[in-house]
C-alpha positions as CSV (number, residue, x, y, z in Angstrom):
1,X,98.5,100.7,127.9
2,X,102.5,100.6,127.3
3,X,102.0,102.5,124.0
4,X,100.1,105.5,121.8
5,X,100.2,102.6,119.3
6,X,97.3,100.4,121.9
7,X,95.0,102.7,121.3
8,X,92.1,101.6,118.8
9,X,91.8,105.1,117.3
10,X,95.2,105.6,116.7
11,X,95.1,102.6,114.8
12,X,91.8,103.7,112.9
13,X,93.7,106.5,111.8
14,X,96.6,105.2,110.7
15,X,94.2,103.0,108.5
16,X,92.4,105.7,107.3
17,X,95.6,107.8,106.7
18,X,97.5,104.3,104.4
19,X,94.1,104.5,102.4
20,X,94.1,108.3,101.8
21,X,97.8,108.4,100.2
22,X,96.9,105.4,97.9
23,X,93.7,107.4,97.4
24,X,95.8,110.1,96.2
25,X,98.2,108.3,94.4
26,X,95.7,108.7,91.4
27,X,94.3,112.2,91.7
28,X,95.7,114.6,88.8
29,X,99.3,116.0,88.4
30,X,98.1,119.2,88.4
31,X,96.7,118.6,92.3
32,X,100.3,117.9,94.0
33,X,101.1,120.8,95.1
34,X,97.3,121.5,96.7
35,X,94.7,119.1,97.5
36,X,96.9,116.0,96.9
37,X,99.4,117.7,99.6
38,X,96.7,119.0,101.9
39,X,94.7,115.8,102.3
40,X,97.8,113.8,103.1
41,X,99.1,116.2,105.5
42,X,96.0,116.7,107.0
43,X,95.2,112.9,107.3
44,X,98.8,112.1,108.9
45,X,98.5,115.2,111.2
46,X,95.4,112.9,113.2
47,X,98.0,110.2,113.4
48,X,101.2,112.1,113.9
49,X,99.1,114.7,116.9
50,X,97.6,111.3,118.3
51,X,101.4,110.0,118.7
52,X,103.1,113.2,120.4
53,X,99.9,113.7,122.7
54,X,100.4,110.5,124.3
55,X,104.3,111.4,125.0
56,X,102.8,114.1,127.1
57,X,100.7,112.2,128.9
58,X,101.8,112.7,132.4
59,X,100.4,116.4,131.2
60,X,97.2,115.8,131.0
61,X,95.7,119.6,129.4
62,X,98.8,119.0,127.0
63,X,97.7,115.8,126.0
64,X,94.1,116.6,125.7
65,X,95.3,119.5,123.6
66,X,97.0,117.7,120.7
67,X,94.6,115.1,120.7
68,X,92.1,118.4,120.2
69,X,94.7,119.0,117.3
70,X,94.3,115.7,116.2
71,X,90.3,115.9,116.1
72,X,90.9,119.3,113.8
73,X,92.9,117.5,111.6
74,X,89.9,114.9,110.9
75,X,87.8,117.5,110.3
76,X,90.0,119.0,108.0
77,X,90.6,115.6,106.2
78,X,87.0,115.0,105.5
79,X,86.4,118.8,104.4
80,X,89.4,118.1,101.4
81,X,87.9,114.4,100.9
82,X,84.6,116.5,99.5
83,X,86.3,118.5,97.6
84,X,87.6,115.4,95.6
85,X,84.0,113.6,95.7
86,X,83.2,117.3,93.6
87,X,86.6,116.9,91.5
88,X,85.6,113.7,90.6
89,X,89.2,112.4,92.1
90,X,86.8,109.5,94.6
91,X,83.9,107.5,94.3
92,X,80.8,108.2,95.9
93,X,82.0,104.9,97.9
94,X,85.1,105.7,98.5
95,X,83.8,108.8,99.9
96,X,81.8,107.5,102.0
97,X,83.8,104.9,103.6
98,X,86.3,106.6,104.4
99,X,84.1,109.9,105.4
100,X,82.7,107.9,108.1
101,X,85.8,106.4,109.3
102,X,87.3,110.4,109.7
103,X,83.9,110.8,111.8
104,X,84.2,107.5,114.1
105,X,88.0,109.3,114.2
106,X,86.4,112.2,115.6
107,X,84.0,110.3,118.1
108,X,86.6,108.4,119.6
109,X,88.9,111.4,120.4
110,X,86.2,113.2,121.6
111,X,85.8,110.7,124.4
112,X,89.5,110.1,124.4
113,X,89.8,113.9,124.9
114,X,86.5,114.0,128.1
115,X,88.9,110.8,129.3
116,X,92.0,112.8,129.5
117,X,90.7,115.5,130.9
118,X,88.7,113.7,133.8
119,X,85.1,114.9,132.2
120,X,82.3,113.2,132.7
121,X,80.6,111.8,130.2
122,X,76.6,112.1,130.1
123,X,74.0,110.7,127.7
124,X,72.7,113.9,127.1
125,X,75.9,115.3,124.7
């Protein structure tokens, strides 16, 4: 792997992130400044955290650590994308779709982040 850009989650959230700013590009006026701005900073933090991990990569507990930040930042994407399924600001579909791409997000870093690290992986987790 020559690049952060090879790695299928990385493009997975660079997906999801594209679809959350057009996702945005319709909420309110009003919303700019709060859950417009936190869901778009959230969602690129994945991507951006994903990007500056792998330039540490020769580090490994610095790697697995911003791809930890990364994981966050899904979590915190998917926690603002219900607030806008209750605003009204997404469809039920939209929420969905892209809720469980954030959580396949968070699946793969998990065992990008166990990879990293040098964990092993067991059925049991």
């Amino acid at each position: 792997m020559s690049s952060y850009r090879d790695l299928k989650v990385f493009a997975i959230a660079e997906e999801v992130d594209n679809e959350i700013f057009l996702l945005t590009k319709r909420f309110p006026k009003p919303e700019i400044y709060s859950l417009t701005d936190q869901i778009r900073r959230s969602t690129h933090s994945i991507v951006a955290n994903i990007a500056e991990g792998y330039g540490r990569k020769f580090y490994p507990q610095e790697y697995a650590r911003f791809l930890t930040f990364s994981q966050a930042s899904s979590h915190e994407s998917c926690e603002h994308l219900k607030a806008a399924l209750r605003r009204s600001y997404c469809s039920k579909e939209e929420y969905i779709i892209l809720d469980d791409k954030l959580d396949h997000i968070g699946k793969m870093l998990t065992l990008l982040i166990r990879k990293v690290r040098g964990d092993s992986l067991t059925k049991n987790e």
